[in-house]
C-alpha positions in Angstrom: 268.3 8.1 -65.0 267.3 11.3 -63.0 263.8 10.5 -61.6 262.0 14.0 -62.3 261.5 14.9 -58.4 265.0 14.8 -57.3 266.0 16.5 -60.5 263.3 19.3 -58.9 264.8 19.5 -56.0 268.6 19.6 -57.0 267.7 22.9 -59.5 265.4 24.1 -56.6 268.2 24.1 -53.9 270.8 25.1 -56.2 268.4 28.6 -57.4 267.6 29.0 -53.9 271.3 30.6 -53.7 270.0 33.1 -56.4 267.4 34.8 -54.7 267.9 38.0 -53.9 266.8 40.5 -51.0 264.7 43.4 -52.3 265.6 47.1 -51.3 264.7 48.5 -48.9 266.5 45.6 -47.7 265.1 43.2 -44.9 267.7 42.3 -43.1 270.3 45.1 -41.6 273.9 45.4 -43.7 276.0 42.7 -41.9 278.8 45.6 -41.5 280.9 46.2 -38.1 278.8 48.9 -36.0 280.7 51.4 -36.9 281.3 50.9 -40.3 277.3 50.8 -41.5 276.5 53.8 -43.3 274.3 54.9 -46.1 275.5 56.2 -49.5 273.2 58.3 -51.8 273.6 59.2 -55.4 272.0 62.9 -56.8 272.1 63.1 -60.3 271.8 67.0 -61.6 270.9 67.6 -65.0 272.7 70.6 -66.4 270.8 71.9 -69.4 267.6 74.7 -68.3 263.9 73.8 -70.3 264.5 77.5 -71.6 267.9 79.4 -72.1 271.6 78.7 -71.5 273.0 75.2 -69.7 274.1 75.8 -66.3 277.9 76.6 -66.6 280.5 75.1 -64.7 281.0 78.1 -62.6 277.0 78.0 -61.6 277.6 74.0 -60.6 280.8 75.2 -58.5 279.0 77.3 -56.7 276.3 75.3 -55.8 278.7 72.8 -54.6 280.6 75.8 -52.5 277.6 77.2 -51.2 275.1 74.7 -50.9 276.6 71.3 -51.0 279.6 71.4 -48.6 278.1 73.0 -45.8 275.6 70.6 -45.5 278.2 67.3 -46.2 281.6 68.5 -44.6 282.7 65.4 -44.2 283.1 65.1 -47.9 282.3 64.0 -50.9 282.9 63.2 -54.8 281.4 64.5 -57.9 281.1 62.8 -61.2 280.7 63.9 -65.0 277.3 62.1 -66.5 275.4 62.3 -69.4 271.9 61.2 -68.6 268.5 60.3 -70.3 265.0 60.2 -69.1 261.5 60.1 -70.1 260.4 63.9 -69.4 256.8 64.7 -68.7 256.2 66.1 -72.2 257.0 62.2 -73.5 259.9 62.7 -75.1 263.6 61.7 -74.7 265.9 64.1 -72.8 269.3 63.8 -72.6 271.9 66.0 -71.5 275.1 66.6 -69.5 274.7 66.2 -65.8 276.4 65.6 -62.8 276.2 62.6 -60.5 276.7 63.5 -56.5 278.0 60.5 -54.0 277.4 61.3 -50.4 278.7 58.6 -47.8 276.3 59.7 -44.4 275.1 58.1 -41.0 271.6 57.5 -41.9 269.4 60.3 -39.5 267.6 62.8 -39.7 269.7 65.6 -40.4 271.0 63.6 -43.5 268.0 63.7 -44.6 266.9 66.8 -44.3 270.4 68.1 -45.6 270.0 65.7 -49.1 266.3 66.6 -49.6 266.9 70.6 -49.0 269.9 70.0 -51.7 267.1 68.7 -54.0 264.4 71.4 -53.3 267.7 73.9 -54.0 268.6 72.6 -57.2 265.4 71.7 -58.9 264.1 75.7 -58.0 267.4 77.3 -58.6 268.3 75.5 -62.0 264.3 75.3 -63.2 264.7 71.6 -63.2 261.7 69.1 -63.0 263.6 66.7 -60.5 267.1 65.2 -59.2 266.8 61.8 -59.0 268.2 60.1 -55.8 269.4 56.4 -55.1 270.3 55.4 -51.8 271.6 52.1 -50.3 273.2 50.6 -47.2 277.4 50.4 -47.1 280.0 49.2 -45.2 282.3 51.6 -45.3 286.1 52.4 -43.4 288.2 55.6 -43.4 
């Protein structure tokens, strides 16, 4: 028979392999110097509170104009359809579209991301473009 303390122990040491690191993460990616990088996901809603959705031709142009100057490098777009909470309490969904940047995490990253944000939410009358961010290892 299992005595109750070693049984304890065994599920203890055998969870302990479970346990994960919280983000922002506390130790740094274990990626080869130059492969650590930082990948961050913008998600655009593409319906206005009033008026007509933002058309395709609008969303190319903000890419064109606003997006790949700032991320030359590159970068890939994706069709969505989101849902959220809005401030008014109700459900929201609508067609959006999901933005993956791949950057060196500094200061002109940031700015560039956070001006696309500003950009969008005032252009497009939209209360926010969520961002997710989180450490890669990435080669070309």
């Amino acid at each position: 028979m299992i005595r109750p303390l070693t049984l304890s122990l065994t599920l203890a040491l055998l969870l302990a392999g479970c346990a994960r690191t919280p983000y922002p993460h506390s130790e740094p990616a274990r990626c080869a110097a130059d492969s650590a990088m930082t990948q961050t996901a913008l998600y655009f809603g593409l319906n206005r509170p009033s008026g007509p959705g933002i058309t395709p031709q609008e969303w190319q142009q903000f890419v064109d104009r606003d997006v790949t100057p700032r991320f030359r490098d590159g970068l890939t777009v994706f069709d969505a359809r989101g849902q959220w909470l809005g401030k008014d309490g109700t459900v929201a969904r609508e067609p959006s579209k999901a933005l993956m940047l791949i950057h060196t995490e500094d200061a002109n990253s940031e700015a560039a991301i956070e001006a696309l944000r500003g950009i969008y939410t005032s252009r497009f009358a939209q209360e926010s473009v969520m961002r997710v961010d989180q450490p890669v290892c990435v080669k070309f």
